[in-house]
Every structure is written in C-alpha cells, then in structure tokens.
C-alpha positions in Angstrom: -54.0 0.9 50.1 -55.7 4.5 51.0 -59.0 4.6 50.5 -58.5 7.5 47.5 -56.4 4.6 45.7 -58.9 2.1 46.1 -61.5 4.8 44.4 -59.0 5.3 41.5 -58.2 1.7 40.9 -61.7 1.1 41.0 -62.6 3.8 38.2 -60.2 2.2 36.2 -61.4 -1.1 35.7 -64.8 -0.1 35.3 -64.1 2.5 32.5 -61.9 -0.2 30.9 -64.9 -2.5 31.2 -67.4 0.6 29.7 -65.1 0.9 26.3 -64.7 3.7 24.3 -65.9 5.1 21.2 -64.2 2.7 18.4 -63.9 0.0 16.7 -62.6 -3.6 16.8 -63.3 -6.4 13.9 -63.1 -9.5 16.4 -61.5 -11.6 13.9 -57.8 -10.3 13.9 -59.9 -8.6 10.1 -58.7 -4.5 9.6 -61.8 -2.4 10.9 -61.3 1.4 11.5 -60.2 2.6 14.7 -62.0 6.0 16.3 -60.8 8.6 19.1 -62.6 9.1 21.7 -62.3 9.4 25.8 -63.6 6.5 28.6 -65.4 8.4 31.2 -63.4 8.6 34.4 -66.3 9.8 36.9 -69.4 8.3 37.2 -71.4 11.2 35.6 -69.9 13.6 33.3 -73.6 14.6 31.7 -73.9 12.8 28.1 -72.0 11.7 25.5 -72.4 9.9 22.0 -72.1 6.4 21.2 -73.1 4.9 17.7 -75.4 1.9 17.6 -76.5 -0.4 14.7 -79.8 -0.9 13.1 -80.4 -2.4 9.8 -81.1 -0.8 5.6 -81.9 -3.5 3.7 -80.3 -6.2 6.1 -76.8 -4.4 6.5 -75.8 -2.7 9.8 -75.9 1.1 9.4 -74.5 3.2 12.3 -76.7 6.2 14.1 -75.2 8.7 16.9 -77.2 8.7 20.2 -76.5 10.7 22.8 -76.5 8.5 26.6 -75.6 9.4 29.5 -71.7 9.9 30.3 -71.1 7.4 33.2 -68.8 4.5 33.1 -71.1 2.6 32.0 -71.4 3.5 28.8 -71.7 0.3 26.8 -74.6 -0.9 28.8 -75.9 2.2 28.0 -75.3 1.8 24.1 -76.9 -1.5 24.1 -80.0 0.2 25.6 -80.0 2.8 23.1 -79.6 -0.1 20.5 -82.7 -2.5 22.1 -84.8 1.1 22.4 -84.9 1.0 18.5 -85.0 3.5 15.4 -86.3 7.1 15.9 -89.3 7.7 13.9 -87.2 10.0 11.5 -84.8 6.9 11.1 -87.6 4.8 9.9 -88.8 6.4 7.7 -85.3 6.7 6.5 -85.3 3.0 6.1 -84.1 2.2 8.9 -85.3 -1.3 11.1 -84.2 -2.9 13.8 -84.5 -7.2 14.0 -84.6 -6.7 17.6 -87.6 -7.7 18.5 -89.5 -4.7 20.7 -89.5 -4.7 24.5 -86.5 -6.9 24.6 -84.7 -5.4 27.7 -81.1 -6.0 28.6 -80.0 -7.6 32.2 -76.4 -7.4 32.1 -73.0 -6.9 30.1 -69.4 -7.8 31.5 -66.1 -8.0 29.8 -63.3 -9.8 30.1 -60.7 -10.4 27.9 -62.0 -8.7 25.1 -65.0 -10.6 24.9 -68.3 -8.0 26.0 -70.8 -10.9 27.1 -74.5 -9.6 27.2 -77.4 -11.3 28.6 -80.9 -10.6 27.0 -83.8 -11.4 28.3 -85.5 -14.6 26.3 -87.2 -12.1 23.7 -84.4 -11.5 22.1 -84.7 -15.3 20.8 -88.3 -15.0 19.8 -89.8 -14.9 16.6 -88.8 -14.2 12.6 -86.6 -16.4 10.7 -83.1 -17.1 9.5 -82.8 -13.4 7.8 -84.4 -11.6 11.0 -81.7 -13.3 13.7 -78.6 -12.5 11.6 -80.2 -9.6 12.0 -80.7 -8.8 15.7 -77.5 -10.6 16.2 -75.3 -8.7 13.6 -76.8 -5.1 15.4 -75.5 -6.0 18.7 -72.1 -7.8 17.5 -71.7 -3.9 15.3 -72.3 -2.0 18.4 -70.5 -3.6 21.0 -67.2 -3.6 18.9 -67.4 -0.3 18.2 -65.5 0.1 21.5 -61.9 -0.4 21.5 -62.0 -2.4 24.4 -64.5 -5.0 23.0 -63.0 -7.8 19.7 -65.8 -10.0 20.4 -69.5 -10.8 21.7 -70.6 -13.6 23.7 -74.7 -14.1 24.1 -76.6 -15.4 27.4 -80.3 -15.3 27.1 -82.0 -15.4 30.9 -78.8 -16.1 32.6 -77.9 -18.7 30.7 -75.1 -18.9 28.1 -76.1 -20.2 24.6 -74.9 -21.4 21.4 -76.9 -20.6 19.0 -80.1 -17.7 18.9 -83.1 -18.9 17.5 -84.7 -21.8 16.3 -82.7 -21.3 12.4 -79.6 -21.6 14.4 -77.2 -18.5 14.3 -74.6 -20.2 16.1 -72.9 -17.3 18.6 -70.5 -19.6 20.2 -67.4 -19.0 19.7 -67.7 -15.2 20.4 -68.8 -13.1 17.3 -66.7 -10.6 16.3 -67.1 -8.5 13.2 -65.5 -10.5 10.5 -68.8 -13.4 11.6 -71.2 -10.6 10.4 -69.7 -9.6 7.1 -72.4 -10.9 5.1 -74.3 -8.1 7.4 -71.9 -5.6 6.6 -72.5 -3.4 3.4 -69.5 -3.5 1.3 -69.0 0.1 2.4 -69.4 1.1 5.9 -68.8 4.2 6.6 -68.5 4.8 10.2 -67.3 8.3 10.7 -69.0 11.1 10.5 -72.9 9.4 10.9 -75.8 10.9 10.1 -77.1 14.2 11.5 -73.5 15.5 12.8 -72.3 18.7 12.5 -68.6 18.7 10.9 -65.9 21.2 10.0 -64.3 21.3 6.7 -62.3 19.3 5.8 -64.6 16.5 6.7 -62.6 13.4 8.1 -64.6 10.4 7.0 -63.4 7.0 8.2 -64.8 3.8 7.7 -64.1 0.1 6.3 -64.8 -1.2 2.4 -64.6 -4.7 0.2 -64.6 -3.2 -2.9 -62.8 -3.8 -5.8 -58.8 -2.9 -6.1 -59.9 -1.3 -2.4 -60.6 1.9 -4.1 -64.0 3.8 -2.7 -65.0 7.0 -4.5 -66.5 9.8 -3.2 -69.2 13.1 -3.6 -70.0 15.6 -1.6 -73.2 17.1 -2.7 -74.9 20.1 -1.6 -78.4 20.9 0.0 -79.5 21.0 -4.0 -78.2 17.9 -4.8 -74.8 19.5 -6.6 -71.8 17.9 -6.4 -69.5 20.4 -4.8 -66.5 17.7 -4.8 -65.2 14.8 -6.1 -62.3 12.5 -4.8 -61.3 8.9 -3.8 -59.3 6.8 -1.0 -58.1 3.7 -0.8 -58.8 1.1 1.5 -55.9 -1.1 3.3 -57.4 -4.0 1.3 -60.2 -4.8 -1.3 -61.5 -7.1 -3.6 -62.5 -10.0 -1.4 -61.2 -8.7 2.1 -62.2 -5.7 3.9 -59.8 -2.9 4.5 -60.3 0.2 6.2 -60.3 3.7 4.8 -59.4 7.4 6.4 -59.6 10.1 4.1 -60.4 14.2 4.8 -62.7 16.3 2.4 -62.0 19.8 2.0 -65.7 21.1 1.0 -65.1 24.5 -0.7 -67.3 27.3 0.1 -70.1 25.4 0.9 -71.6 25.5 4.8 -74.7 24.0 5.9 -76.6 20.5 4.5 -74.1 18.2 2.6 -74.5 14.7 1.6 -71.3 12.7 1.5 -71.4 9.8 -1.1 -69.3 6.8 -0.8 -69.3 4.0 -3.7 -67.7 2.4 -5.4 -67.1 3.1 -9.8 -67.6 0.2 -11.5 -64.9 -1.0 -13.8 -67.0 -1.5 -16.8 -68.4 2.0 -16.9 -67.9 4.0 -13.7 -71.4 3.9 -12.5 -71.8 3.8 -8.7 -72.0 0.3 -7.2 -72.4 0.1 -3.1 -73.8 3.6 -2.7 -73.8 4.6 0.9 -75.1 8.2 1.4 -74.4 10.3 4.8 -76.1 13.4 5.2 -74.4 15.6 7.9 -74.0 19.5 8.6 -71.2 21.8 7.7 -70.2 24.4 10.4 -67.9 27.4 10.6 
C-alpha cells in the first residue's frame, strides 16, 4: 500500500470514529436523523456540534462551535463538561456535571462511543443529579450518526453503575434509557441562537398524545405570526420523530418557535418547548 493510501485509509476510520452531526436513539426507539459532513482533514477551522445540559431535569440541546478536526466528538464532550454559558443560565439552563470534571478519552467501536471521565464525574448529588450528568452525555454522544450507545469508564476503569444511588450504565445507554430525561418534546433542529431561512425546517422527536405536536411562531413582540402542526411517527406512550418546514411570512429577524402539545380537553398548551432563533434573508 502507498503511503497516500495509508493516509486515506487512515482518515477514514478516524472520521468514522469522530461522528457526525445526528442523531441515534440507542435502543432500536425512532429519534430524528440530521445532515451534516465528518471532517476529512485534520483541521478544517470550526464547526458546530450540539451538546446537552439540563431545564428542569430534561436534556435541552445548545449549538457550540469546536474546532473542525476529526475529532470532533471528543471535542463535543469537552464543550459538554466546560458547562452552560452565562447567558444559558440564566436561561435556566444547568448542567449535573459536576465542575472541573475533565475528559481522558473516547473510542468507538461498534456503535458503542465509550468515554472515560475522570473520578469527578462520580462525585457528589443524589439520585436526581446522576440521571442527570449521565443523561447529558448519553444526549450528546448520540447525536452523531455513528454513535447508538454510550459505555462509561471512570479513571480507566469500566463501571456499572455511576454514583453511590446507582445509575446502572452497563449495558450501554442509549437514548431510549434516558427517556424519563427527555422532555416529551425535543426539539432538536434548529437550537437556540441560529440564524435560519424561511421556511424554517424544525426537526425533532415527541411522546405526545395521538403524536400530534403543534406549533407558533411568534415574533420579536410576542405575536403569533403562524400557526401549524406535524405529526410525529408515533405518540401517546412511544416517542416518534417529527420533520416539519415553517414558512414565516414577512417576518425577518427575532422569532420564537413554539412547540407543544393542545390538550384534548381544551386546547391549552401542555409540553411547551420554546426556541428562539433568527430569521435571515
């Protein structure tokens, strides 16, 4: 083999083993799928990646921008364990993560991501607070297409369970074992803070009743510019995913899209999950 095809081959397995920007439920459950490209250099400048923190206990998705190499998970998780901007939190956003945990490695084989935390990741809080921690990594990692489950090693040294309440992590995790983390709608496409084009493609995955998730799309003034609804592949006990475009009309600048669900009684909005994003020309 020349020396050029060694290079390639090489490239290849290490962007397979860096993901890319999707998602994967782990459990053989229907999660949303997103496009995006696997770095095939090892710098291509920066690129965005979407980790998890926590409102109100349920994983909720933020864009960061890393740097582009093939190693572009680790460099998620690193994003994840460096914890909410300042402007997140005090957006209501936490992380159970406890601060200064640092990451010393992340390898994948078979679909499995395996990451090994240092010991802090195991320290303090109760049964609430390592759901938590555990449920933010498990989110991010199967984000990328490449990655259906998550194995945990704490100083080396592969474990079954994370913390003294016992959050068993053995089998792998994927993200059907963090649903009770998992607001009933997730909406994982676009996140908050991008700048979008009309129509709006919002993606994301929903248990909600029939599998029918309502939206708004309100303006900067808090006006509701449109109306409309998807459904998911599934509902009312399961989760589904959903795909759906917005056409916003006449409106750029600040939006807030609004995802819920109606309730059947009276049509108020149960599950409310609110994205604020940016329309552009």
């Amino acid at each position: 083999m020349t020396r050029a095809a060694v290079v390639l081959a090489a490239l290849g397995l290490a962007a397979l083993a860096a993901g890319c920007d999707g998602a994967g439920d782990g459990d053989s459950s229907a999660t949303t799928t997103t496009t995006a490209t696997t770095p095939t250099t090892t710098s291509l400048g920066a690129t965005s990646v979407a980790v998890y923190f926590l409102r109100d206990g349920m994983v909720a998705p933020v864009r960061r921008r890393v740097p582009a190499t093939m190693a572009v998970a680790r460099a998620a998780m690193r994003a994840l364990l460096a914890g909410p901007t300042e402007a997140e939190r005090d957006a209501g956003l936490v992380s159970a993560i406890p601060e200064g945990t640092s990451l010393r490695d992340i390898a994948l084989a078979d679909g499995v991501a395996t990451v090994d935390l240092d010991g802090r990741f195991d320290e303090g809080g109760g049964s609430a607070s390592m759901l938590g921690r555990v449920a933010q990594v498990v989110a991010t990692l199967t984000r990328f297409s490449t990655v259906r489950r998550v194995g945990f090693r704490l100083d080396g040294e592969p474990v079954d369970a994370i913390g003294g309440e016992g959050v068993v992590v053995s089998p792998p995790v994927g993200r059907l074992g963090i649903e009770q983390q998992t607001p009933q709608i997730l909406v994982e496409s676009p996140l908050p803070g991008e700048r979008v084009t009309s129509p709006i493609r919002v993606r994301g995955t929903a248990n909600v009743f029939e599998a029918t998730v309502s939206f708004e799309v309100r303006d900067e003034h808090g006006k509701v510019v449109l109306r409309s609804f998807t459904t998911a592949t599934s509902g009312t006990g399961t989760r589904g995913t959903f795909e759906t475009e917005l056409a916003v009309p006449n409106v750029m600048g600040p939006v807030t899209i609004v995802a819920f669900e109606a309730s059947a009684e009276d049509g108020r909005p149960l599950h409310v999950s609110e994205v604020p994003v940016t329309v552009v020309p």
